[in-house]
N, C-alpha and C positions, 0 to 999 in steps of 0.2 A: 506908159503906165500912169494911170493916175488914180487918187483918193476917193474912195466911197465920202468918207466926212468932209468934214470944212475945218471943224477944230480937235485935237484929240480929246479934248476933257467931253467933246459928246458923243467918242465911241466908247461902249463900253468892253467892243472885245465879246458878243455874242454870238457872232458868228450867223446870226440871223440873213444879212445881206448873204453872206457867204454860200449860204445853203438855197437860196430862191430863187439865184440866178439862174436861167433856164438854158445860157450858153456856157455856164461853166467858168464864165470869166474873171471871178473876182478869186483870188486865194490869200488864205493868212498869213503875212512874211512878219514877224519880229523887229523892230526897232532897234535903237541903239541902245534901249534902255531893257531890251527882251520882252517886251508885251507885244502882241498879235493885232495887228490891224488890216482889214481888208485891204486889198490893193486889187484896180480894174485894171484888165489887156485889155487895151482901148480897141487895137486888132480885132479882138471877137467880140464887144458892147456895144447891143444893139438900139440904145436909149431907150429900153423900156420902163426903165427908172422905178422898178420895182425893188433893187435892192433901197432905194430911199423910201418909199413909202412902207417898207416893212421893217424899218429901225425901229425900236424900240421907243429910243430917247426921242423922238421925233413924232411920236402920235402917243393920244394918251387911251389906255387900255380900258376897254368898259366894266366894271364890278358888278359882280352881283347885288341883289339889294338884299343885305342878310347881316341879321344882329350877330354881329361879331360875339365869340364868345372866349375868355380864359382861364385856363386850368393849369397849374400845376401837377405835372409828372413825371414820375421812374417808372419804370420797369421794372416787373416783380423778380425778375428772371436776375442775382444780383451777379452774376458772374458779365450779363449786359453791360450793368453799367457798371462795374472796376474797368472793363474794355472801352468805356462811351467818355466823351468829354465833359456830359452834364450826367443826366437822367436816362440816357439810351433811349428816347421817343421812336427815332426812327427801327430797327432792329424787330419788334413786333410789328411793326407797320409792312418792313418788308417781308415778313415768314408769312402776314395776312396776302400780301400782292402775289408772291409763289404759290399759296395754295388757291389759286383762282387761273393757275396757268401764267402768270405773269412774268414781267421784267422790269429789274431796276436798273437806272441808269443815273450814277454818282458820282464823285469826287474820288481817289483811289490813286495808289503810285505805280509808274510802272513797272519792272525789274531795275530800272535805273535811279528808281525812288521819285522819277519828271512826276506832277500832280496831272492825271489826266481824267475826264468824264469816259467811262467804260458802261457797258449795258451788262446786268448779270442776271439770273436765275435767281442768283440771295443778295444779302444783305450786309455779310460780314465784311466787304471788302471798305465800304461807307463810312465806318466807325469813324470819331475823332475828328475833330477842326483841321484844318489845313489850311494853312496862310500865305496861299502860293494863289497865281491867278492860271483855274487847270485849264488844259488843252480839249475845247470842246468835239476837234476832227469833224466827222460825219454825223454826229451823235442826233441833229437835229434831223437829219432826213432818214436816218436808220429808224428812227422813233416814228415817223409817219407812215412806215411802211408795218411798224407794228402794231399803230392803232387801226391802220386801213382794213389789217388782218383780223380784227376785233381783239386782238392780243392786249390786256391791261396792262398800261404802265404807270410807274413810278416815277419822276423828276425830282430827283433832290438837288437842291444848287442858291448861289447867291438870286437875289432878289432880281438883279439886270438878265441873267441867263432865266430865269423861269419866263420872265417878260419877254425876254427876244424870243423863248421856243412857241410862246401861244402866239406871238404876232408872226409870227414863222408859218405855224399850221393856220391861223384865219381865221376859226372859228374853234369853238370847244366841243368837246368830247367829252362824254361818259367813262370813256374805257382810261382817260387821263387822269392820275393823281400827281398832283404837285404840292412839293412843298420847300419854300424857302426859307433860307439862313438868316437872320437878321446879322448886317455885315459889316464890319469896322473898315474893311479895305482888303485889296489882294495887292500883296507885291509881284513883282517880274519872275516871271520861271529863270531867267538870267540871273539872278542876285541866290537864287536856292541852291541852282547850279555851282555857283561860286562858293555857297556856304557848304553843303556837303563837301565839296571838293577839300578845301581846307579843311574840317572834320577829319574828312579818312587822311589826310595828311598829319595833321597831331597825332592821333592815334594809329598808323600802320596800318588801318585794314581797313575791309569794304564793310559795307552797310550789311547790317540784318535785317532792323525796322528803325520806324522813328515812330513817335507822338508827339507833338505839336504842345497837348495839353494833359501830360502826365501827370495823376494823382498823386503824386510823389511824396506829400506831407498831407494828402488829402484834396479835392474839389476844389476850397478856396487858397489854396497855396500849390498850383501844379506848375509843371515846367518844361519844358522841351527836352525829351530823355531819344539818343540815339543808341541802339543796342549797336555792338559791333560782332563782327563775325571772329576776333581775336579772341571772344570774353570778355572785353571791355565793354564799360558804358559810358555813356553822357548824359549829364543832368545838370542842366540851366534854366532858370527864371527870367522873364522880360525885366530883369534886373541888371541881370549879365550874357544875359543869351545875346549873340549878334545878331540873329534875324528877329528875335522878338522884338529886342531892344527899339532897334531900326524901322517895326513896323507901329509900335506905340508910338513913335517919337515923331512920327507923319515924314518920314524918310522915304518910305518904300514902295507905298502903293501907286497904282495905275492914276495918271491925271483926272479921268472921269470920278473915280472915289472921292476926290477931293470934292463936287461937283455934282453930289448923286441924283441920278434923276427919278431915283424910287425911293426916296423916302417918306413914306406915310403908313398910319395904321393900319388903314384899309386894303389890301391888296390882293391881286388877282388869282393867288396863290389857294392850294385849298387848306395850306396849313403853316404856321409860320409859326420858328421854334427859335429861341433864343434862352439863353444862361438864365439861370433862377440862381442870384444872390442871398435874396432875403427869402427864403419860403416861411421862415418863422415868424414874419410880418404879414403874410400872405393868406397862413394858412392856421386858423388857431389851433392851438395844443399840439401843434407840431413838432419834433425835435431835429431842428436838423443837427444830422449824425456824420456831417461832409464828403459822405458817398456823392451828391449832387443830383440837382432837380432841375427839369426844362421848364421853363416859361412856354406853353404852348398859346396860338391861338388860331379859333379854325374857323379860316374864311370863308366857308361855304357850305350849303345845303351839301352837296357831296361830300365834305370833310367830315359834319355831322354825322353821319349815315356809317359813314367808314368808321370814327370813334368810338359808336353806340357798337359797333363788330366786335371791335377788338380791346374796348376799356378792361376785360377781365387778365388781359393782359398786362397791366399799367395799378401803380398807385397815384391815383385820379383824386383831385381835388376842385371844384370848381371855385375860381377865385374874381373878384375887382378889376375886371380887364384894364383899367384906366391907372388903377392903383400899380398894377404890375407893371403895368408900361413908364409909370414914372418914376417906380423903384429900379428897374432892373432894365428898361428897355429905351436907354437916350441914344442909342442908335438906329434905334426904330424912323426917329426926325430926323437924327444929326448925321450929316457930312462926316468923315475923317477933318482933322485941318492940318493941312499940311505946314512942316515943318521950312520956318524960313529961306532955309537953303537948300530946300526938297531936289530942285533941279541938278544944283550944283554937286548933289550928291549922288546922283545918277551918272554925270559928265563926266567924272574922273574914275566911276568904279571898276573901267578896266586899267588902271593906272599901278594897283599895288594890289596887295592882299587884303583881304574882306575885311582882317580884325582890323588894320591899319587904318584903311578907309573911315569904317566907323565911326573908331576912338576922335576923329577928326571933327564930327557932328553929332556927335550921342555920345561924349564921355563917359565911361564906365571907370569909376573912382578907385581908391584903394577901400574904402568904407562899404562899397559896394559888394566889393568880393568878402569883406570880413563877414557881412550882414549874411550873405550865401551861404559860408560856410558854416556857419553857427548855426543855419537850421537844421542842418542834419545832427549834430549832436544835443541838441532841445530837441528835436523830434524824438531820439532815442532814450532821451529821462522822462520823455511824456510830456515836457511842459509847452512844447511850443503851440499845440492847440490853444491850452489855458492863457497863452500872450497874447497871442493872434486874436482870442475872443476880446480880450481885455480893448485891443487896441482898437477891436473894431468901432 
């Protein structure tokens, strides 16, 4: 056995090599740390060294030549976005890919809650951030056999997975929509693994759903809410939540995050959507009302084409592409940075329990959990809006 890379921070986990090998020999096995890294049967690798010239991180992708443009948007449909983490962009996008005969292929959990890339008919199953790094399986060679068929699809994913799938297929397509996340980091499906598991152990029961990014007090105060199958729930903030905590705090994510090899404005994507903070900076005479608004921006003569389809779909505002990116989109440029003892925090996490581990490199205070709990009852006298603007 040996390594498709040479160092981890230049895989990013796309599965690109994975999918091109024409003898079948490289597969994804998980690390000590549970992120997926190619591994070759030297037994069946034939040196044709394809799976290196179609890495990602390893060639740079050619752009279109096309004035970027951005817009601020929601979704008029508002039942969208109470379900969507911002604005709900994607959700119209995919009802427009269906009714052309199509297929979306997304982020989604599986019965076991694992985050994986699945292909679908719709769109509901896409909703919502997930801060997990998903299991992309076959997704990239299932997807060539449905552009081959002229079947349109959909790509929705981090910036490195939309770039491994185009350097995957070689050339571009018509029948291909992509659109990328603007990305703080993925942590390990091993560390999510670990945190549900603890979860249904405080609480006695199994999952029903999660959200990542629950509007809980509204858009700019959401928090990781797990429904349980008891009638209980869970609602925590990257204040107190352990996997949120863990992943702001540059704990958690995959070494390449640290290291990103896609960060720029320009990208090969035909649509690339991240958080809208400030729309009311953005967008004059605007109210935001903390339902929440996407920072859109679309890369392509294609992305155009598709927008002008379906803007009646969307509350559309065309905005300062440069301005938006400085207000709301530093991770548009910026790396994650990881956390001093980023490693040492990975070494020991099968050693004890999730909280334990943590509290060890991301203390979560006593002041911490008062600050928590006190939004729930300012929320319910109306005032915590009126603080939160205050403070902003």
């Amino acid at each position: 056995m040996k390594n498709v890379y040479t160092k981890k921070e230049n895989c990013c986990g796309c599965t690109a090599c994975y999918s091109i090998c024409p003898k079948h020999a490289i597969s994804m096995k998980p690390d000590q740390e549970g992120f997926l890294y190619p591994i070759i049967d030297a037994s069946e690798c034939v040196g044709c060294d394809l799976c290196k010239k179609v890495c990602p991180t390893q060639k740079n992708m050619p752009l279109e030549s096309f004035e970027r443009h951005g817009y601020v948007i929601r979704a008029l449909d508002q039942s969208v976005v109470s379900r969507s983490t911002s604005g709900g962009f994607v959700s119209p996008l995919a009802d427009w890919i269906s009714k052309q005969g199509g297929v979306i292929c997304g982020a989604t959990y599986d019965k076991n809650f694992k985050v994986v890339h699945v292909i679908s008919g719709g769109g509901q199953a896409f909703r919502g951030s997930k801060y997990v790094q998903s299991d992309l399986k076959d997704c990239f060679t299932e997807i060539k056999k449905h552009i081959e068929k002229k079947t349109v699809v959909c790509f929705i994913g981090t910036p490195c997975q939309v770039y491994g799938l185009k350097s995957f297929l070689g050339k571009e397509y018509d029948n291909l929509v992509t659109v990328d996340v603007v990305c703080h980091g993925t942590p390990s499906p091993k560390m999510w693994e670990k945190y549900l598991n603890l979860q249904k152990s405080k609480y006695h029961s199994e999952i029903e759903s999660v959200a990542f990014r629950y509007k809980t007090y509204g858009y700019h105060s959401s928090t990781m809410r797990i429904a349980f199958k008891n009638g209980k729930s869970y609602f925590g903030s990257a204040r107190v939540d352990l996997m949120l905590k863990s992943f702001f705090e540059g704990l958690s994510s995959r070494p390449s995050c640290y290291k990103c090899h896609f960060k720029t404005l320009e990208r090969c994507s035909d649509f690339t959507i991240y958080d809208c903070w400030n729309a009311e900076k953005l967008v004059n005479n605007l109210i935001d009302d903390d339902k929440g608004f996407t920072n859109l921006i679309v890369q392509s003569s294609k992305g155009e084409k598709i927008l002008e389809e379906i803007k009646d779909k969307y509350e559309l505002y065309s905005v300062d592409l440069k301005k938006a990116a400085d207000l709301d989109g530093v991770m548009i440029w910026n790396s994650a940075q990881p956390h001093p003892r980023r490693n040492e925090f990975y070494h020991g996490i099968d050693e004890e329990l999730l909280d334990n581990h943590v509290q060890k490199f991301a203390p979560i205070k006593v002041k911490d959990y008062l600050i928590e709990y006190s939004k729930k009852y300012l929320y319910n006298m109306s005032a915590f809006r009126y603080i939160r603007n205050k403070l902003r």
